[in-house]
C-alpha positions in Angstrom: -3.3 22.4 -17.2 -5.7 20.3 -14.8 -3.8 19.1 -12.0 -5.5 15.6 -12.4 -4.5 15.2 -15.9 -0.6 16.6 -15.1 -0.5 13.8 -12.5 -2.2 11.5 -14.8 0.9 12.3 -16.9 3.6 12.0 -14.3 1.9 8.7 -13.4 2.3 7.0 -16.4 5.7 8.2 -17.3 6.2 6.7 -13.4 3.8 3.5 -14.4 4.9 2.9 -17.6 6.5 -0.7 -16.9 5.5 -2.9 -13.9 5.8 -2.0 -10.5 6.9 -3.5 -7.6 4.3 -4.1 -5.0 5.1 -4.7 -0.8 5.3 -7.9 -0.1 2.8 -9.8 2.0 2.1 -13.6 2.6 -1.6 -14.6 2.1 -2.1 -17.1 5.8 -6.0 -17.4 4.9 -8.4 -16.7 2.2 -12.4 -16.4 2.6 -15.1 -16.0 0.5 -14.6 -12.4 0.9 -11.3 -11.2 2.6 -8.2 -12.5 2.9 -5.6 -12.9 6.2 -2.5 -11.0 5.2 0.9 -10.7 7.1 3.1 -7.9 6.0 7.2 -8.0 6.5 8.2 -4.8 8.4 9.2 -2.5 5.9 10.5 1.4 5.3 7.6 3.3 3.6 7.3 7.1 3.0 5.1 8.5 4.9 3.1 11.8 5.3 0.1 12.8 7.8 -3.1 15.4 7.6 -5.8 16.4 9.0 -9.0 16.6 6.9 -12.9 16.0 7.1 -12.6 14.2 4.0 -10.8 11.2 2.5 -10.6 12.8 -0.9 -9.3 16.0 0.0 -6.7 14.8 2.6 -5.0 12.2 0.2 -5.2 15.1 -2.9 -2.7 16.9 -0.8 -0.7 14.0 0.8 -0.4 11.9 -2.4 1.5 14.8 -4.0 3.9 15.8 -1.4 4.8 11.7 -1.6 5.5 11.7 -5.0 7.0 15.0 -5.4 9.9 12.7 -2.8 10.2 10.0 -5.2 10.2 12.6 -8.3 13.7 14.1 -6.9 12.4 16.0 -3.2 14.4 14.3 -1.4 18.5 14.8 -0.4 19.9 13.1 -2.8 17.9 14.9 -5.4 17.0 10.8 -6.7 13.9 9.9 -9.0 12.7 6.6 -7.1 10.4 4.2 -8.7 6.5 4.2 -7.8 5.2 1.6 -6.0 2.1 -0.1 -5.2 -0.1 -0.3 -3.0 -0.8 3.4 -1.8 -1.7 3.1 2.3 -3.9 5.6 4.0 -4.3 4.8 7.6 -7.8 6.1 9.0 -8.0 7.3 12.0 -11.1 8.6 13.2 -12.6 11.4 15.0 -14.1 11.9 17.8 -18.1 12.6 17.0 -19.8 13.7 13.9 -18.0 16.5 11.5 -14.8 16.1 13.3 -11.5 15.7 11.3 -10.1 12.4 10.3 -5.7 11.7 10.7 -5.0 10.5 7.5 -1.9 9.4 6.9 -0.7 8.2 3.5 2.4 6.2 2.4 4.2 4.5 -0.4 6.3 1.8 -0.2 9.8 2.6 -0.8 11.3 -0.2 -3.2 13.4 -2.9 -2.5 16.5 -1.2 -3.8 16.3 1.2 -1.3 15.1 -0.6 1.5 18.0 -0.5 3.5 19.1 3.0 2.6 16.5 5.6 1.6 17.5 8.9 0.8 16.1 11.4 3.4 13.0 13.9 2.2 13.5 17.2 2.1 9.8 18.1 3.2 10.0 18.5 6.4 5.8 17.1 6.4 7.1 13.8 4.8 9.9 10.6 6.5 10.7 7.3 6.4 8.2 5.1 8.6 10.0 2.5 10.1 6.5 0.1 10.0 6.4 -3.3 11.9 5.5 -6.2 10.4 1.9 -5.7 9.7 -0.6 -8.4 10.3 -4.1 -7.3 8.3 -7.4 -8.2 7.1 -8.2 -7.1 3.3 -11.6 -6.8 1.6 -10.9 -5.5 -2.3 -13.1 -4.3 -4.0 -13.5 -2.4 -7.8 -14.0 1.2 -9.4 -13.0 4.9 -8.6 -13.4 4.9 -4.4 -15.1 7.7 -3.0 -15.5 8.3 0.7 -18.8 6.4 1.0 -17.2 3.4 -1.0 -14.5 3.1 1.8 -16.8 3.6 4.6 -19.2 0.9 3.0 -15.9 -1.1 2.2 -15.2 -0.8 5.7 -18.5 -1.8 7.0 -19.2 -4.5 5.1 -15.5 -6.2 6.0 -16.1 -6.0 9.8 -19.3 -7.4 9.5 -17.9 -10.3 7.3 -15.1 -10.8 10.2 -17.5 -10.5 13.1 -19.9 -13.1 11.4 -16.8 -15.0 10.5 -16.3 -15.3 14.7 -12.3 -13.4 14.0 -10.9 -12.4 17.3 -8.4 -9.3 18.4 -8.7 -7.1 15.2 -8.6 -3.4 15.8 -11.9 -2.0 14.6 -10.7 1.4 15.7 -8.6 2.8 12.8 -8.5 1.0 9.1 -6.5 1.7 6.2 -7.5 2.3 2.6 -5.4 1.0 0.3 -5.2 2.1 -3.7 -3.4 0.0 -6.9 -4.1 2.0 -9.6 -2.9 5.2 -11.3 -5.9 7.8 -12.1 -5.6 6.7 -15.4 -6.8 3.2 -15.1 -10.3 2.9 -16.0 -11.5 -0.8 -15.9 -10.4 -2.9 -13.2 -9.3 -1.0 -10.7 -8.2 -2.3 -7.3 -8.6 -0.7 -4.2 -8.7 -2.8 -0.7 -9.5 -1.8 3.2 -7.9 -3.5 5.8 -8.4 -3.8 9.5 -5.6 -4.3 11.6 -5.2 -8.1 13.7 -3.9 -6.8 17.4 
């Protein structure tokens, strides 16, 4: 059976009823990105090296959910959440491998006491509050659409005069299950230092 199609399936049985998302509190809105301050939080977190966006988060999105599908010590299904993170962090020249590193919000339920992963490439990240700027945009991403994301939302904050955000790394950020075809959500945010 196609691997898309098996987590397709997983997905939805996961997806099914609503989902709890992080919360954030919007402290400014713009024509076309908003100001957004993240609570620090506990998220599940794994890293890769790739060349790719696509490729890297094929492999990293599974070894998340196979934690909140049981992998994990106390062999505990855990609800999916939304958004899926990916911070970007970018190599050095042309054709160099990208650190992506992907994470889902553990829920509120088990915010205070997660149970531990068993993968020793997975763990519970510990993230800061989390003070970011967020362009959303629409559709299936590929790697160009987040580059061009990307692009287009540090223009938009350099022309809007925004001061001390980090143009050096950048996450990508998914809502949606594979199985959502119209109106999917997807966002990029830069960090505010």
């Amino acid at each position: 059976m196609n691997s898309l199609l098996v987590l397709g399936l997983l997905l939805v049985c996961h997806l099914g009823h609503a989902i709890e998302s992080a919360p954030y509190t919007v402290v400014n809105s713009a024509e076309s990105y908003e100001e957004r301050v993240y609570p620090a939080q506990k998220w599940i977190t794994t890293s890769i090296l790739s060349i790719s966006h696509d490729v890297a988060t094929s492999v990293t999105f599974y070894r998340l959910f196979d934690y909140i599908d049981g992998q994990n010590d106390a062999g505990m299904k855990i609800d999916m959440t939304a958004p899926v993170t990916t911070l970007v962090i970018p190599g050095e020249g042309p054709n160099c491998e990208n650190n992506f590193t992907d994470s889902f919000y553990i829920p509120s339920v088990h915010q205070a006491s997660p149970p531990t992963p068993t993968n020793p490439d997975v763990y519970i990240e510990e993230r800061p509050e989390l003070h970011v700027f967020s362009r959303r945009f629409h559709g299936f991403a590929s790697d160009e659409d987040w580059i061009v994301n990307a692009a287009q939302l540090h223009d938009d904050l350099v022309a809007a005069g925004e001061e001390g955000v980090d143009y050096q790394t950048y996450y990508t950020v998914g809502y949606d299950s594979p199985f959502v075809i119209i109106g999917r959500n997807n966002e990029v945010w830069f960090m505010k230092k």
